[in-house]
mmCIF file of the N, C-alpha and C atoms, coordinates in Angstrom:
data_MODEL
# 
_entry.id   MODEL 
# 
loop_
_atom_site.group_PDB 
_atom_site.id 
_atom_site.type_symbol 
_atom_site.label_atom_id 
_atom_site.label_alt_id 
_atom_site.label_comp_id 
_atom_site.label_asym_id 
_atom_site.label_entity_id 
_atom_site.label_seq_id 
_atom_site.pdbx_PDB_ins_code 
_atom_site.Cartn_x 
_atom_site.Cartn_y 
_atom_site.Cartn_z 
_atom_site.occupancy 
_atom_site.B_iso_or_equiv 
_atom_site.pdbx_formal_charge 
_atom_site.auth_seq_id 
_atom_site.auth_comp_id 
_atom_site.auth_asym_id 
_atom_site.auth_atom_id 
_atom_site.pdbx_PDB_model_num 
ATOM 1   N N  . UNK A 1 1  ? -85.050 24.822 -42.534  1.00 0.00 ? 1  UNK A N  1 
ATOM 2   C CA . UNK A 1 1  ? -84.025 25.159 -43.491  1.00 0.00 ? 1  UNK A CA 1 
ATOM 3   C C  . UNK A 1 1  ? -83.046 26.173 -42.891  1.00 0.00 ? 1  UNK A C  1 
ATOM 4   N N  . UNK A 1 2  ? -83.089 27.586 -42.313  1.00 0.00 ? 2  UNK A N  1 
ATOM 5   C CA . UNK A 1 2  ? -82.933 28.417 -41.210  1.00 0.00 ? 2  UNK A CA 1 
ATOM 6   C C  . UNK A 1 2  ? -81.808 27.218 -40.547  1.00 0.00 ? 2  UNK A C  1 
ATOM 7   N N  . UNK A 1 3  ? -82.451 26.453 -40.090  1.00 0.00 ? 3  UNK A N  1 
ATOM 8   C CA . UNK A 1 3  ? -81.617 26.167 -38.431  1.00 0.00 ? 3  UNK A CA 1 
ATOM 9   C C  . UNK A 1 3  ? -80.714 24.888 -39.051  1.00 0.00 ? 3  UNK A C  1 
ATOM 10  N N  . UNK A 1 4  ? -80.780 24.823 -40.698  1.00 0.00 ? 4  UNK A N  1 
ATOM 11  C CA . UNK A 1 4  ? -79.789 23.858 -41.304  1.00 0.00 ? 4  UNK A CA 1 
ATOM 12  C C  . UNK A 1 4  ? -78.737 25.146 -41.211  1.00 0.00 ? 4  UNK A C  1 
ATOM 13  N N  . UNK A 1 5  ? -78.754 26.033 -42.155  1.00 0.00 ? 5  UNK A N  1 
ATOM 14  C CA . UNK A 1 5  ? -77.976 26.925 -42.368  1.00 0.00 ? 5  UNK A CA 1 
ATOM 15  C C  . UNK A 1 5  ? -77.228 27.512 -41.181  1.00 0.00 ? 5  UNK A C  1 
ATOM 16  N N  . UNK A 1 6  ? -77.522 27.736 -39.926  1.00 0.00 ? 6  UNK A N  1 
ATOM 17  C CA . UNK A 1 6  ? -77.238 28.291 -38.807  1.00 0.00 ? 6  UNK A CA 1 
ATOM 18  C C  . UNK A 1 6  ? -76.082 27.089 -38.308  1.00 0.00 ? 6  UNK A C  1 
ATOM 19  N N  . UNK A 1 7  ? -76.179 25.700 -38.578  1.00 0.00 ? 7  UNK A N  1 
ATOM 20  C CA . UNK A 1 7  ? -75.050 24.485 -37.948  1.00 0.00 ? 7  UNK A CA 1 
ATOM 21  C C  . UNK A 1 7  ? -74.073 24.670 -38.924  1.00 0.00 ? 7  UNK A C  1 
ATOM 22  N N  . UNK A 1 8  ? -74.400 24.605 -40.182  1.00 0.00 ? 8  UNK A N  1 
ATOM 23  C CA . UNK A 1 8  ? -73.716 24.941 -41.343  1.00 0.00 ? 8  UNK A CA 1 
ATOM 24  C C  . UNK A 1 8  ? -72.551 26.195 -40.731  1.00 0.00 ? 8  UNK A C  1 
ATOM 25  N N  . UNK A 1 9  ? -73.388 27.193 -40.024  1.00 0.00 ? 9  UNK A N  1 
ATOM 26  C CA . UNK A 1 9  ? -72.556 28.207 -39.887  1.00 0.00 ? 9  UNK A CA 1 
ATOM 27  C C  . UNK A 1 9  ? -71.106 28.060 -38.908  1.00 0.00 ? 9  UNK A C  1 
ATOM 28  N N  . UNK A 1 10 ? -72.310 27.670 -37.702  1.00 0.00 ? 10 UNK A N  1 
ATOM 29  C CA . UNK A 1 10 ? -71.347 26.879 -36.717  1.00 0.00 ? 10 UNK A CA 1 
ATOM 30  C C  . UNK A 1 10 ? -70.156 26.376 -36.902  1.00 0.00 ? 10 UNK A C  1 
ATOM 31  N N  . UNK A 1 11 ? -70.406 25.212 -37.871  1.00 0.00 ? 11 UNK A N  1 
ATOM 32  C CA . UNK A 1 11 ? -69.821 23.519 -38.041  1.00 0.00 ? 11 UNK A CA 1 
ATOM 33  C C  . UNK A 1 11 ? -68.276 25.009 -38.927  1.00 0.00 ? 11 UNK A C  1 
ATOM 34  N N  . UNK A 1 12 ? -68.670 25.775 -39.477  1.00 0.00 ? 12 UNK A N  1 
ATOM 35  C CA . UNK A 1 12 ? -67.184 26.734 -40.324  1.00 0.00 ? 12 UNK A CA 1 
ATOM 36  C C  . UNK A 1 12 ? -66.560 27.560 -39.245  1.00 0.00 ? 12 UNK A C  1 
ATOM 37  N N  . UNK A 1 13 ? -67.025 28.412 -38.296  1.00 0.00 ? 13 UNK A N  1 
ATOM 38  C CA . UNK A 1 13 ? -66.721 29.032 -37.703  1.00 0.00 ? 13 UNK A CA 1 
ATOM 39  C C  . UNK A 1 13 ? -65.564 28.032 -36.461  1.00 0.00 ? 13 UNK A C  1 
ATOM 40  N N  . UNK A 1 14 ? -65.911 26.621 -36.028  1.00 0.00 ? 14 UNK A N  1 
ATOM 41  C CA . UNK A 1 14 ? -64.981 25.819 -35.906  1.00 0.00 ? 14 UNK A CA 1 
ATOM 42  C C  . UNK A 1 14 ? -63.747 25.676 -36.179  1.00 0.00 ? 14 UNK A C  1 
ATOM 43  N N  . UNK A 1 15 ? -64.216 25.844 -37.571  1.00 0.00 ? 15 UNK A N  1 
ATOM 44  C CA . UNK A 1 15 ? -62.779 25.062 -38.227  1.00 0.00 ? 15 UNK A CA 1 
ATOM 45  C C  . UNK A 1 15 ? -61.839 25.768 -38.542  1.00 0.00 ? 15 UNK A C  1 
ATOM 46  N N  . UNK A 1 16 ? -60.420 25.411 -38.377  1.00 0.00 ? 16 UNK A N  1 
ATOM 47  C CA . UNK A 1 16 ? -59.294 25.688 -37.833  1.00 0.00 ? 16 UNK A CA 1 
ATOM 48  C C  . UNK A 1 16 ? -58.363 26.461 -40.027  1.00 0.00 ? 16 UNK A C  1 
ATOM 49  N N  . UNK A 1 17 ? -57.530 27.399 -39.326  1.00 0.00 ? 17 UNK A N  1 
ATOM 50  C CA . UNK A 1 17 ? -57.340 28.113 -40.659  1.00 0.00 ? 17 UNK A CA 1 
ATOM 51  C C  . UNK A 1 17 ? -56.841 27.264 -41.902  1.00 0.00 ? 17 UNK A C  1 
ATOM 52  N N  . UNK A 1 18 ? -56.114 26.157 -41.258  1.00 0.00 ? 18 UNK A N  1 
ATOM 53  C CA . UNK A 1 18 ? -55.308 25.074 -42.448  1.00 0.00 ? 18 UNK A CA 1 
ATOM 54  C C  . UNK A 1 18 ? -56.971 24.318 -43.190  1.00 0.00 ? 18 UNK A C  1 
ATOM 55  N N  . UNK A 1 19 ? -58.053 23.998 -42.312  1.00 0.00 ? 19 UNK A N  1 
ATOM 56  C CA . UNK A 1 19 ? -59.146 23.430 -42.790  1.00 0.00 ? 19 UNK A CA 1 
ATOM 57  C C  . UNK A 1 19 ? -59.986 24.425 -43.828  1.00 0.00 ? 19 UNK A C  1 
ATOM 58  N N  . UNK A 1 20 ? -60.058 25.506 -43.233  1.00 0.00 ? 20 UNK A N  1 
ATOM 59  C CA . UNK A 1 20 ? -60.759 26.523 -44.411  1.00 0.00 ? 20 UNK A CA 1 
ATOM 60  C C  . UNK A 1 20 ? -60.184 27.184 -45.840  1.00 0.00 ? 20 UNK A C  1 
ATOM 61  N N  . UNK A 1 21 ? -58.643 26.768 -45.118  1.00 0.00 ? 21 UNK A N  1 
ATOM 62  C CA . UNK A 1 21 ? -57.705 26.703 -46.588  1.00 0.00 ? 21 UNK A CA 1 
ATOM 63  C C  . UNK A 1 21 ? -58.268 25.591 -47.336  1.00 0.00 ? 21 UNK A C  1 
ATOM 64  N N  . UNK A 1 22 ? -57.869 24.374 -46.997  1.00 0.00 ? 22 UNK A N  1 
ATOM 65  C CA . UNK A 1 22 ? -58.264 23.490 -48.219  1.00 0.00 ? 22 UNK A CA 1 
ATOM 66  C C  . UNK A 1 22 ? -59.844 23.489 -48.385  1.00 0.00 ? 22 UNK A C  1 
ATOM 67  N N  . UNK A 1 23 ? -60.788 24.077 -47.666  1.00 0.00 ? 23 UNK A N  1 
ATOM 68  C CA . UNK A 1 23 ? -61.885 24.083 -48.320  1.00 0.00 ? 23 UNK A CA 1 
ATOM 69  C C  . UNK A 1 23 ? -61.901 24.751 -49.136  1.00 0.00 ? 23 UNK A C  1 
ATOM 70  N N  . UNK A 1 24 ? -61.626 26.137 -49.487  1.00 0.00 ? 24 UNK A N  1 
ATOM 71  C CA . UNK A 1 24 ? -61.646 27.184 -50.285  1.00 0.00 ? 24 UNK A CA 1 
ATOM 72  C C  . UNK A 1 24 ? -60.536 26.665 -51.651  1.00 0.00 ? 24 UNK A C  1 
ATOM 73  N N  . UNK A 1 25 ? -59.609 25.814 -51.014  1.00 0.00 ? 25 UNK A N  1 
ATOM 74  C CA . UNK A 1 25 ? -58.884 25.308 -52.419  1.00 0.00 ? 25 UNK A CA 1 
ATOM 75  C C  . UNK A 1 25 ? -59.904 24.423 -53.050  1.00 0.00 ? 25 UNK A C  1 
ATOM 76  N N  . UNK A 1 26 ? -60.774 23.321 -52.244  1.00 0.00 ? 26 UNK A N  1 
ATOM 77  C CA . UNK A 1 26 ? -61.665 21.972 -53.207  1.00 0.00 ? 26 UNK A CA 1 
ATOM 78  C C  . UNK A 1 26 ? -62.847 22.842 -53.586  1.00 0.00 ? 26 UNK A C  1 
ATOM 79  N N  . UNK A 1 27 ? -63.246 23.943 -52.771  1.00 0.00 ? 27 UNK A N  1 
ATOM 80  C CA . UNK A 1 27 ? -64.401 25.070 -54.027  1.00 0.00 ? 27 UNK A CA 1 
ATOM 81  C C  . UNK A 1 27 ? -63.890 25.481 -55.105  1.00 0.00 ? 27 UNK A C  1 
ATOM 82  N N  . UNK A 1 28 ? -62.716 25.959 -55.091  1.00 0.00 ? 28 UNK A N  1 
ATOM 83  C CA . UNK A 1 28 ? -62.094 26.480 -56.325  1.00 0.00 ? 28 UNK A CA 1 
ATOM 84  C C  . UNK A 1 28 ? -62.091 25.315 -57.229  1.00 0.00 ? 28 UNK A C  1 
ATOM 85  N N  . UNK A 1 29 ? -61.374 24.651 -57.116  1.00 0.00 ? 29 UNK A N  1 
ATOM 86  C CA . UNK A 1 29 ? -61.311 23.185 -57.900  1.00 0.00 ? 29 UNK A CA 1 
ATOM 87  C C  . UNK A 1 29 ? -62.793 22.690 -58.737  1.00 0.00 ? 29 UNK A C  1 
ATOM 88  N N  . UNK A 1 30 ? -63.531 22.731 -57.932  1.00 0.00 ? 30 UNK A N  1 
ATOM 89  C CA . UNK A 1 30 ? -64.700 21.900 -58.247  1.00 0.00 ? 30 UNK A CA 1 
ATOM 90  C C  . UNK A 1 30 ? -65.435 23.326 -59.129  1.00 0.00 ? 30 UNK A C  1 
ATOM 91  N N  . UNK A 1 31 ? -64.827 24.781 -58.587  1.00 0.00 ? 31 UNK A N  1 
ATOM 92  C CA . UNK A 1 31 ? -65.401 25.633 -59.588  1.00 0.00 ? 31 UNK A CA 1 
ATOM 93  C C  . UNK A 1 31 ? -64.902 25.202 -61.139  1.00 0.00 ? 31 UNK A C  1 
ATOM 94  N N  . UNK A 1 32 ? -63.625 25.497 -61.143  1.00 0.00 ? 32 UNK A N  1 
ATOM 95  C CA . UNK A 1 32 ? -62.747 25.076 -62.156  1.00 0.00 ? 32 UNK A CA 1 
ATOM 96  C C  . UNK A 1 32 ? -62.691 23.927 -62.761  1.00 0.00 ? 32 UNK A C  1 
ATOM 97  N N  . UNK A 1 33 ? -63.401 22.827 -62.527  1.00 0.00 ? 33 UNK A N  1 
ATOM 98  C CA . UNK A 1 33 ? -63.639 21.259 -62.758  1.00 0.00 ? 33 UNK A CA 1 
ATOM 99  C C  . UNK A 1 33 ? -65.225 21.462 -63.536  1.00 0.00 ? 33 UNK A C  1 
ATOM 100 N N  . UNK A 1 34 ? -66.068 22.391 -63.096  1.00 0.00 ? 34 UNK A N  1 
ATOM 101 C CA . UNK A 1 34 ? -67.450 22.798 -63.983  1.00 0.00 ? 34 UNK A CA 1 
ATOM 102 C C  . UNK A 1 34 ? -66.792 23.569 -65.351  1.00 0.00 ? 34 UNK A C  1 
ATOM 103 N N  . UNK A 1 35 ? -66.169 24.720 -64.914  1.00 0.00 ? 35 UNK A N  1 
ATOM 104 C CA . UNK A 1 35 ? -66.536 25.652 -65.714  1.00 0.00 ? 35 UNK A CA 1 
ATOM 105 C C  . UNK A 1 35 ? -65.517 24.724 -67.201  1.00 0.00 ? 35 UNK A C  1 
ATOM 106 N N  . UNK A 1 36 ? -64.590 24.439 -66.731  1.00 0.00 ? 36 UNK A N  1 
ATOM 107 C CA . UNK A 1 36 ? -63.960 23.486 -67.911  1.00 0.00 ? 36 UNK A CA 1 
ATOM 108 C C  . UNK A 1 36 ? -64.813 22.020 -68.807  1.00 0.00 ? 36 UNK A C  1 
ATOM 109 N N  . UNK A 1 37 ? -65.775 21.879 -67.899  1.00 0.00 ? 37 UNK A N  1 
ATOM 110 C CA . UNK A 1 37 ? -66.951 21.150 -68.319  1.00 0.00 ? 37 UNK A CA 1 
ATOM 111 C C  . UNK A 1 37 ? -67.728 21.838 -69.360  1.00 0.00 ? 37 UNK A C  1 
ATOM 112 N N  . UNK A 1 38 ? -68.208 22.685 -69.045  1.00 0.00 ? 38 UNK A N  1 
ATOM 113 C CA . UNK A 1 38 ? -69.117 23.758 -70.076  1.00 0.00 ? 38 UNK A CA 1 
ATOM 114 C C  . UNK A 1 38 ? -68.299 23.998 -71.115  1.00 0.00 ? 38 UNK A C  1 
ATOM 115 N N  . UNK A 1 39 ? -67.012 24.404 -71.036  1.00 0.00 ? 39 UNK A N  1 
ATOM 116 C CA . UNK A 1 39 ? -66.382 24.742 -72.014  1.00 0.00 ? 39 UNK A CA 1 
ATOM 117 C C  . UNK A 1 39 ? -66.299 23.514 -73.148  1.00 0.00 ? 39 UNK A C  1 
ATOM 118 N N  . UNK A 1 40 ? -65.888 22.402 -72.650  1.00 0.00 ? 40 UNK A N  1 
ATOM 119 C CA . UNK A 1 40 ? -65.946 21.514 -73.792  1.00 0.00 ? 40 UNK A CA 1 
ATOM 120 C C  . UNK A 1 40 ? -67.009 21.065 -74.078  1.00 0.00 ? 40 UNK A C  1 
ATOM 121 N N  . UNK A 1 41 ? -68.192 20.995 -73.368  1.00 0.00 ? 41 UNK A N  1 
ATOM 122 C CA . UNK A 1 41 ? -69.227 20.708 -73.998  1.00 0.00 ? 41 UNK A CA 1 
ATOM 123 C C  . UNK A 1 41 ? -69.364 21.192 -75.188  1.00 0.00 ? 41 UNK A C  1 
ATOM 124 N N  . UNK A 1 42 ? -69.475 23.103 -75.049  1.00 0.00 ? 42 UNK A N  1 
ATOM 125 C CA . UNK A 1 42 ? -69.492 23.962 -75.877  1.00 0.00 ? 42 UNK A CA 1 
ATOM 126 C C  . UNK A 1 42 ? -68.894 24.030 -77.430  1.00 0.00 ? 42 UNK A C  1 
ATOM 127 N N  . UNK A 1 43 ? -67.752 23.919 -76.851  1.00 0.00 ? 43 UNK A N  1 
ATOM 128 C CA . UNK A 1 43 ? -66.392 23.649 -77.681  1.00 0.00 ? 43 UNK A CA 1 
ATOM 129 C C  . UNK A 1 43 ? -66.773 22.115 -78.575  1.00 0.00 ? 43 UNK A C  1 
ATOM 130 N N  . UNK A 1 44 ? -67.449 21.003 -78.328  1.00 0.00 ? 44 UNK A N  1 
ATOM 131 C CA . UNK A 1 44 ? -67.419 20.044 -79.040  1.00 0.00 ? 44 UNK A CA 1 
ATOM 132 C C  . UNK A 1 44 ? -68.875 20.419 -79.616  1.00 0.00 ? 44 UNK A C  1 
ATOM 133 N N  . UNK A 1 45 ? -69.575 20.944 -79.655  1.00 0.00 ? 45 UNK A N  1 
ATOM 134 C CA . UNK A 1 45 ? -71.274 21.423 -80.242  1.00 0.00 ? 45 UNK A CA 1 
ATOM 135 C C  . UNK A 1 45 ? -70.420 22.305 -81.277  1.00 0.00 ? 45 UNK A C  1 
ATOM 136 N N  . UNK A 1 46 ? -69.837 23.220 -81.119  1.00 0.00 ? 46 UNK A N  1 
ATOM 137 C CA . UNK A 1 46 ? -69.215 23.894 -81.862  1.00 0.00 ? 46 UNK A CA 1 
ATOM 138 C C  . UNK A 1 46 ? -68.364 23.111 -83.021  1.00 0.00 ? 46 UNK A C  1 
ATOM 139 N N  . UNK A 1 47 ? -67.976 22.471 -82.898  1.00 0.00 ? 47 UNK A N  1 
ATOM 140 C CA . UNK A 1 47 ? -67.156 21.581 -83.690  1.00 0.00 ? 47 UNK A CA 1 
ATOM 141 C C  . UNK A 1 47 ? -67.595 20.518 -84.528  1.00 0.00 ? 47 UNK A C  1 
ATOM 142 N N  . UNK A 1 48 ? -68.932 20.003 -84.066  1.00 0.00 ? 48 UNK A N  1 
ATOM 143 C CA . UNK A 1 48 ? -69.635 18.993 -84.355  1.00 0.00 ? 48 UNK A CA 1 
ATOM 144 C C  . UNK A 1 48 ? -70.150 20.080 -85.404  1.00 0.00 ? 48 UNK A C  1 
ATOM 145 N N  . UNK A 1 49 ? -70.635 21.131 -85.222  1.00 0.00 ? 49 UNK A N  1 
ATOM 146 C CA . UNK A 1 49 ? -71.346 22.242 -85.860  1.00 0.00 ? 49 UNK A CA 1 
ATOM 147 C C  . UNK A 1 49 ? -70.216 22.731 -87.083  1.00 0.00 ? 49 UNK A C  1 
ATOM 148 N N  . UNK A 1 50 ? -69.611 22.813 -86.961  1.00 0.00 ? 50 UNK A N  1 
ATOM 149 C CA . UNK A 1 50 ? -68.254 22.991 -88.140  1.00 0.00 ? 50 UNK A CA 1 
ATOM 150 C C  . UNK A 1 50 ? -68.521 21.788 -89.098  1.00 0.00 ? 50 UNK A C  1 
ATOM 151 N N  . UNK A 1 51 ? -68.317 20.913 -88.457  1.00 0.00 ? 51 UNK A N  1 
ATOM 152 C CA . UNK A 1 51 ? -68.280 19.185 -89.543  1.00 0.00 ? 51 UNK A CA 1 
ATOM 153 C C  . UNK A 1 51 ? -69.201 19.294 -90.046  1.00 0.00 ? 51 UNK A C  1 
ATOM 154 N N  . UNK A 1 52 ? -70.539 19.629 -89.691  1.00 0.00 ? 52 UNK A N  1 
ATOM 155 C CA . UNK A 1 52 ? -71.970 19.929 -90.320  1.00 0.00 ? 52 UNK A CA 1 
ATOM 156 C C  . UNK A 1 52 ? -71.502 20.053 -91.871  1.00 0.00 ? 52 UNK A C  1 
ATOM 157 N N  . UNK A 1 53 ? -70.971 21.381 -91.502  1.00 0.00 ? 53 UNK A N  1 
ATOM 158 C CA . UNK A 1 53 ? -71.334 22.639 -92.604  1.00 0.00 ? 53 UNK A CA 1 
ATOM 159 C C  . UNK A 1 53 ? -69.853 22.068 -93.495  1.00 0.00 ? 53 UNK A C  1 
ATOM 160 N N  . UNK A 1 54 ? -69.120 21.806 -92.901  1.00 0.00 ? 54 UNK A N  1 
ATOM 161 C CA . UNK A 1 54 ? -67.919 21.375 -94.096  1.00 0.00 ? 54 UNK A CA 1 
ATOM 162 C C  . UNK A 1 54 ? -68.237 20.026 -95.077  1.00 0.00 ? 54 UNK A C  1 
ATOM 163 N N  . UNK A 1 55 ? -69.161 19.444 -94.095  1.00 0.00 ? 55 UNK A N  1 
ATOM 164 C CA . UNK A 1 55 ? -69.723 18.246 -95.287  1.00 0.00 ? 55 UNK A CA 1 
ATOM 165 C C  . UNK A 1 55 ? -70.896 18.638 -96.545  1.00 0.00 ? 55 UNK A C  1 
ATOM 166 N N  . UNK A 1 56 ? -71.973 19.739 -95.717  1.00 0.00 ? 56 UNK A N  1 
ATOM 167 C CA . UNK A 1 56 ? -72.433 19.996 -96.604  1.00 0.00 ? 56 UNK A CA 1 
ATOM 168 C C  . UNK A 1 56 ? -71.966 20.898 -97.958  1.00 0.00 ? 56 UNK A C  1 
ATOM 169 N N  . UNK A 1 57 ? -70.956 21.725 -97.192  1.00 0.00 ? 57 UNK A N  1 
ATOM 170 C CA . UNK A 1 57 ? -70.517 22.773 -98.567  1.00 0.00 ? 57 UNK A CA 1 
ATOM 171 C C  . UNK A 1 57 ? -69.295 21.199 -99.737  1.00 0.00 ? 57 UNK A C  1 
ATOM 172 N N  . UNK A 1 58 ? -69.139 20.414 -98.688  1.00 0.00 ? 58 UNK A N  1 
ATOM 173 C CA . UNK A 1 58 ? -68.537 19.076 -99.963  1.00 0.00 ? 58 UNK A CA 1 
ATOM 174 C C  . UNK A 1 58 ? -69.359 19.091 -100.914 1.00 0.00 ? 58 UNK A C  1 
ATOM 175 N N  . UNK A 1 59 ? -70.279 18.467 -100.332 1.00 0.00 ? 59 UNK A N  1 
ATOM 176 C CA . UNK A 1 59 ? -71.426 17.990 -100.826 1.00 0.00 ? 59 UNK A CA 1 
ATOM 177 C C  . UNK A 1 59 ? -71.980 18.668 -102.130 1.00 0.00 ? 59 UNK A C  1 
ATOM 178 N N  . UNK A 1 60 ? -71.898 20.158 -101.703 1.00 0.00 ? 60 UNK A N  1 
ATOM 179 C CA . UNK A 1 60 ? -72.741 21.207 -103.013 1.00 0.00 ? 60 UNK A CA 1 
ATOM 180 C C  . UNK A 1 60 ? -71.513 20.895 -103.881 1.00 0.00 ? 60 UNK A C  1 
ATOM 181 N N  . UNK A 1 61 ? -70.111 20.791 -103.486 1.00 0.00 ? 61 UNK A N  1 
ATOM 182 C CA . UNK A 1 61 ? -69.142 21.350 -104.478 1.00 0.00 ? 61 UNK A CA 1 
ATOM 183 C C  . UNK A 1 61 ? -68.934 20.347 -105.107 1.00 0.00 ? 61 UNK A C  1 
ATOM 184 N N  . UNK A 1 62 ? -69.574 18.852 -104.537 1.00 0.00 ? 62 UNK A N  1 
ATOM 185 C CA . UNK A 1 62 ? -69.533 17.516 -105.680 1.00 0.00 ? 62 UNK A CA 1 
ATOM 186 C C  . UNK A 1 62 ? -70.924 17.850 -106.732 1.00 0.00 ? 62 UNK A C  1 
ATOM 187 N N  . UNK A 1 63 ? -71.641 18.549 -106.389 1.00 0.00 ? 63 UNK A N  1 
ATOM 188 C CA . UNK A 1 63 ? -73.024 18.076 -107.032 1.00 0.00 ? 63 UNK A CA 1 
ATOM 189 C C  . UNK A 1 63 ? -73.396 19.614 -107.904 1.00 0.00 ? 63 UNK A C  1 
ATOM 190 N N  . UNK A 1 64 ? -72.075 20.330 -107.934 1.00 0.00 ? 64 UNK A N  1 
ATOM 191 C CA . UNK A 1 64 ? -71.421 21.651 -108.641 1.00 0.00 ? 64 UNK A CA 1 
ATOM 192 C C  . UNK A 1 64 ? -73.167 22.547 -108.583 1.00 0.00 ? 64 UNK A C  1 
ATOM 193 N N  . UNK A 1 65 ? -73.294 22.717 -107.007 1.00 0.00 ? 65 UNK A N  1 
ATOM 194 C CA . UNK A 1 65 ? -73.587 23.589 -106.471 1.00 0.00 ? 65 UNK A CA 1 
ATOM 195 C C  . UNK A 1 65 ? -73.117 25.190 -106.261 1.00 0.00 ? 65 UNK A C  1 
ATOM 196 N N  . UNK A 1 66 ? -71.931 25.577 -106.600 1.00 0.00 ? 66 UNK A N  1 
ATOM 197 C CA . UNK A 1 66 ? -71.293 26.327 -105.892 1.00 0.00 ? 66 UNK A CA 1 
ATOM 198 C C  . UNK A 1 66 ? -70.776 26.708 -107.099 1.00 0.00 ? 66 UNK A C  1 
# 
């Protein structure tokens, strides 16, 4: 595992400044491509979670719950 990480090291120390630019741009990206993932996941649980509760408070206010 060691002597993966060590070519790994190598194989960057290679590469030329325009190449470590766009790597550091497709990390960012792919950071920014997750974290906008989570968010809507979130964001639609949340929402799904709203509809819940707006059907049930219907619900009481047809069946003069409330």
């Amino acid at each position: 595992m060691v002597m993966i990480a060590k070519q790994k090291y190598k194989v960057i120390l290679k590469m030329s400044k325009e190449e470590l630019t766009a790597l550091k741009k497709q990390m960012l990206l792919n950071i920014l491509s997750a974290e906008k993932s989570i968010f809507i996941y979130y964001k639609n649980k949340q929402l799904t979670k709203d509809k819940k509760n707006v059907k049930q408070i219907r619900s009481m206010a047809t069946n003069s719950r409330i």
